[in-house]
N, C-alpha and C positions, 0 to 999 in steps of 0.2 A: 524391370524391377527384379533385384535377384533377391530371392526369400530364400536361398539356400540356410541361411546361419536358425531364422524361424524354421524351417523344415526337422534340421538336423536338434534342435531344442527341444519343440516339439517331439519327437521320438527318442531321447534320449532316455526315459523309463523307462521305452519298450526293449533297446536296445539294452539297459541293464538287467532290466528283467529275463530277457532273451541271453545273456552272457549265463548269468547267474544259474538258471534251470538247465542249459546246457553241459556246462560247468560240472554240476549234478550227475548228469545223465551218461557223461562222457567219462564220469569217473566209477561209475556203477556200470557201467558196461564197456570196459576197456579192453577186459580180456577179447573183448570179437576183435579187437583189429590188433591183439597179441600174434596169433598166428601168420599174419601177412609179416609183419613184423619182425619175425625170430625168421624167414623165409628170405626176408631184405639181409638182413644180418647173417646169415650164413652166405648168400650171394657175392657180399662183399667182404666175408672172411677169404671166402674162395680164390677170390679175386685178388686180393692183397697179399694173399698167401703165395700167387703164382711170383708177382711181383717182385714179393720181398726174396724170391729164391736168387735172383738176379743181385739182389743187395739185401745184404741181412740187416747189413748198418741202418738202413731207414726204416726204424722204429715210426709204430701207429700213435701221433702226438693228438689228434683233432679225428673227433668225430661230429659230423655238423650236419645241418637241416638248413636247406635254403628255397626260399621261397621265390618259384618265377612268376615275375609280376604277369607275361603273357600270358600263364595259364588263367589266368581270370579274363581274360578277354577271349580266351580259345571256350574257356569253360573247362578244358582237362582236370582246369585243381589240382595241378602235380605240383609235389615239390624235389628235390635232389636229397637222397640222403649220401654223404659222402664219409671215406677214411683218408687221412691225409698225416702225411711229417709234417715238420715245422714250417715248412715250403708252402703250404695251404693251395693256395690256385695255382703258384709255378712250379706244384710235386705233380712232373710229370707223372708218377707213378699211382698219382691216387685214384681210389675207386669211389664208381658211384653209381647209383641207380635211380629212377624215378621212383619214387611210391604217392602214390594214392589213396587216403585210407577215409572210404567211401562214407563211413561212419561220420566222420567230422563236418561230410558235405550233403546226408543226405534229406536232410529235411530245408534248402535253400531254398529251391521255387515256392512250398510252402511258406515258408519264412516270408519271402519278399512279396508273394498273395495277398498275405495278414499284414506288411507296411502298407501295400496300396491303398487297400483297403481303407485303414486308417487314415491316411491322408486326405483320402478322400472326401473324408467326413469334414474337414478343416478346408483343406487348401483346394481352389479350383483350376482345371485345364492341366493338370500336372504334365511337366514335357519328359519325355525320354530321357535328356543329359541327368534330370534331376532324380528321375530313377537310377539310372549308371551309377550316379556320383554316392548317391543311398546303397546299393549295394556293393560297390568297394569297400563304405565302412562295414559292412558285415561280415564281408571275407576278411579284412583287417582283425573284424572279430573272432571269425573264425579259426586266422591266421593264430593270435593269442594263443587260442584254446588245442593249436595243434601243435604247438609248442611245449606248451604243459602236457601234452601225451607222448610227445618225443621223450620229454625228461624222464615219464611215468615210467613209461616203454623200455626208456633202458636200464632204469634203474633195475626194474624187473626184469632184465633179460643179460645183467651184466655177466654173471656167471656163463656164458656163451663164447664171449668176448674172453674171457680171465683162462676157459678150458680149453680155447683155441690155442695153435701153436706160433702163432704170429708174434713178432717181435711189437713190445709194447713199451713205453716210455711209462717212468713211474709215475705218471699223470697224465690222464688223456682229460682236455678239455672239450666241451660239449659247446657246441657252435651253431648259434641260429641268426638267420637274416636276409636278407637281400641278394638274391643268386651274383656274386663279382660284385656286390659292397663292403663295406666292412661288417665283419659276423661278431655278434657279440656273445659273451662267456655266459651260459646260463647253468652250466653246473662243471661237475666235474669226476673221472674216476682215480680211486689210488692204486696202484696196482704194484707198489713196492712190498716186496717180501715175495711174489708172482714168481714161479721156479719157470726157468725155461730150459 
């Protein structure tokens, strides 16, 4: 009998109430994962910088966040933050790093404690896949919520980016999704008028 769709119903409050206070929490305390942050971003000025000396012409068009579905099965929780030309994954030349930013993931085993838990009250004999399958949506949730700190993050930290010397295209779009899927546009910088 699959009770998955009852499962996932069933905890759908908990799950928005759980977005919701996160949400909060993540945004009241954002500066903590500012300094890893501004550390990734000079990493990969660095890096782009060596790059671009090779080719001045390939201007920074894309800065992105992509999310490796394996880290949730490693449990790393990394995701890629990358700089890229218009070439996106065939700019040989682009930079990236892993980052991790602990804050977004550290209350999980917590988290998925308090769904058991509640299940348990309801549903009997709970199997393993059905736990798995419960916490991919919560990293999906999570995934959300580290998205909106990527935007927060750069918006706050563009001046980095603008004081750098790196060659910039009068629009850098901001790119999230799927590590090699198609990343989609969640914001974007202007950087025309930008003296180089």
């Amino acid at each position: 009998m699959d009770r998955s769709k009852d499962i996932e119903e069933y905890l759908k409050e908990y799950r928005d109430e759980r977005l919701k206070q996160k949400r909060i929490y993540l945004t009241n305390n954002i500066c903590r994962i500012e300094p890893e942050f501004h550390k990734k971003l000079d990493l990969l000025i660095s890096k782009q910088l060596n790059r671009q000396e090779d080719d001045s012409a390939a201007k920074l068009n894309y800065i992105y966040l992509c999310h490796l579905k394996s880290s949730d099965y490693t449990e790393s929780y990394k995701a890629i933050l990358g700089f890229s030309n218009t070439m996106l994954y065939l700019d040989e030349k682009r930079s990236q790093a892993y980052w991790y930013p602990e804050l977004i993931y550290e209350n999980l085993v917590r988290d998925m404690d308090s769904i058991e838990k509640l299940l348990r009250k309801k549903f009997v004999r709970l199997e393993k896949f059905e736990l798995l399958t419960l916490k991919q949506k919560i990293l999906n949730d999570d995934w959300i919520l580290f998205q909106e700190c990527f935007r927060t993050l750069l918006n706050l930290s563009i001046s980095i980016l603008l004081d750098s010397s790196l060659h910039l295209a009068d629009e850098i779009l901001l790119l999230c999704g799927d590590y090699m899927d198609n990343l989609r546009i969640v914001g974007h910088v202007n950087t025309e008028g930008r003296e180089e």
